[in-house]
N, C-alpha and C positions, 0 to 999 in steps of 0.2 A: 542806587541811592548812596549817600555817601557815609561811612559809617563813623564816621567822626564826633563823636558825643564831647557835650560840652559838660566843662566842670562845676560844680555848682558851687555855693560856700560850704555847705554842710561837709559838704567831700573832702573839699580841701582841707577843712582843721580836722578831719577824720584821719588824711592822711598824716598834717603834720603831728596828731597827739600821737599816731601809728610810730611816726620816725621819731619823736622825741623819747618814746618808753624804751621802742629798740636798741636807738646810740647810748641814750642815758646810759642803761642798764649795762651796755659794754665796756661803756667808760667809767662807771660805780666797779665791775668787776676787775677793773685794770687797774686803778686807782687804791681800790680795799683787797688786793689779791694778797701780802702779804697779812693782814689781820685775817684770812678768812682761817679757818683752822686747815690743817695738813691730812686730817681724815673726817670723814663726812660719814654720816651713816646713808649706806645705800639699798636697804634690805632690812625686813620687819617678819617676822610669825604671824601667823593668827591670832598669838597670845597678846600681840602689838610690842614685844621686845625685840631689843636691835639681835639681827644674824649677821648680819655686816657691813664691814666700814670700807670705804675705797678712797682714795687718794684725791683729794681735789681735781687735780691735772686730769687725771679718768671721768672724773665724773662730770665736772662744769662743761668741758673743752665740746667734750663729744656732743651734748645737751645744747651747746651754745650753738654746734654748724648744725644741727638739726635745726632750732631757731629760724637761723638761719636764711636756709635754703628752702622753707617753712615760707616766712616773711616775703624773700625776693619771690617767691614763683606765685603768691596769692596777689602780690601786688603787680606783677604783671599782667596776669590777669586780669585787676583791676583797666589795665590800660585798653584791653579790648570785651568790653562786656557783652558786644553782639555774639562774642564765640559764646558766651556761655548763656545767652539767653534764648540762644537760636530762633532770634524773630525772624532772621533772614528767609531758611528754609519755608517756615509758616508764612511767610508774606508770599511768596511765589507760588505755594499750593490755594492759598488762599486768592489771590489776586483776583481771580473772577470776581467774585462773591465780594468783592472791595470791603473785607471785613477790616483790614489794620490800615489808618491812615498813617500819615507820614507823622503826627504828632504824638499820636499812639506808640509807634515804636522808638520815637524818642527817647519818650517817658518811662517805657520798658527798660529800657539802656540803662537809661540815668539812677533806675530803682536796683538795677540788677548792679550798677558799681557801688552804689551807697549800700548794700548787705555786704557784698564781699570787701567792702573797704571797714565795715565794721565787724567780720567776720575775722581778717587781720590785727585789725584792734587788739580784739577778744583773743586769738592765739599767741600773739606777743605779750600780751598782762598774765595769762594765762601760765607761760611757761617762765617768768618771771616771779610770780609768785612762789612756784611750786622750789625754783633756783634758792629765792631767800627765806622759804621754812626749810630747805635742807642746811642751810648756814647758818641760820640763826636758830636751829630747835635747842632749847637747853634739853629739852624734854621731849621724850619720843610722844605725849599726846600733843604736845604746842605741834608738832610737824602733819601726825594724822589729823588734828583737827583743823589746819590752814588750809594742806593739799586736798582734803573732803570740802573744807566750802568754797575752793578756791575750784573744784571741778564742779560742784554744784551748781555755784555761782554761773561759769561759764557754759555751761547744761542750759540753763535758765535762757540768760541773755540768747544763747545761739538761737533754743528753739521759739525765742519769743524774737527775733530777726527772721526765722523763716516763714513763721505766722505772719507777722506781717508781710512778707512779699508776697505769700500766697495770696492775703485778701486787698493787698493794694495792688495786684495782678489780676485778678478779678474783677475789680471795679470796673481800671482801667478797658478791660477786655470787653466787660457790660456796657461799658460810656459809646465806643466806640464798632459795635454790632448793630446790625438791623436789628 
């Protein structure tokens, strides 16, 4: 079978909002790098006061290739979503029993790129966020209360992304069984 999946629209402006927040935000930190301040708080107590400051350079750079390397390797992935859905293996053990037809495992594909392509999304917005309450906190709560709803938020979206693939994996699996 060929595993060739096709792209849909939803995908595509998934990917381009994907590549528009990523460059944005490299080109907003190249651009604003002289206004950003030259120490950064990196470090909080329990008590929620600053224990320490580190130096921009230290702290964006390193941040930024995590990103990164973050971004290219999920959206690679993106490009083959049979590795990660592994209908291949289940079609072959299955094949007697002609449980997954050929549109079946399409659909699979196609559902299994549009989570990890919104799954990228969500880890680019995500560590962008977290970038601009460290730069812009005047105040140590403006920063704990960005990067708590800014991980909540992304908590949220991710496990209501894998909720749905589970029950729109399911269906599909139910449509297409004896």
């Amino acid at each position: 079978m060929d595993d060739k999946v096709r792209w849909t629209v939803s995908q595509k402006i998934l990917l381009a909002l994907t590549l528009i927040c990523f460059f944005g935000f490299i080109i907003y930190l190249i651009v604003c790098w002289n206004q950003i301040p030259e120490r950064l708080v990196s470090k909080y107590n329990a008590g929620g006061e600053v224990v320490r400051y580190s130096k921009k350079a230290f702290t964006l750079v390193p941040m930024m290739m995590i990103e990164s390397i973050l971004f290219v390797i999920i959206t690679i992935i993106s490009f083959f979503p049979a590795a990660v859905a592994n209908t291949n293996a289940t079609k072959y053990i299955q094949d007697d029993m002609n449980i997954y037809k050929k549109s079946a495992l399409e659909r699979i594909r196609l559902l299994t790129r549009t989570i990890i392509l919104i799954s990228d999304l969500l880890f680019v917005n995500l560590f962008n966020t977290i970038f601009l309450s460290m730069i812009y906190s005047g105040g140590v709560l403006v920063q704990h209360r960005v990067t708590l709803y800014s991980i909540i938020g992304f908590a949220v979206l991710f496990a209501a992304s894998i909720l749905f693939y589970y029950f729109r994996l399911r269906q599909i699996m139910k449509g297409h069984s004896r």
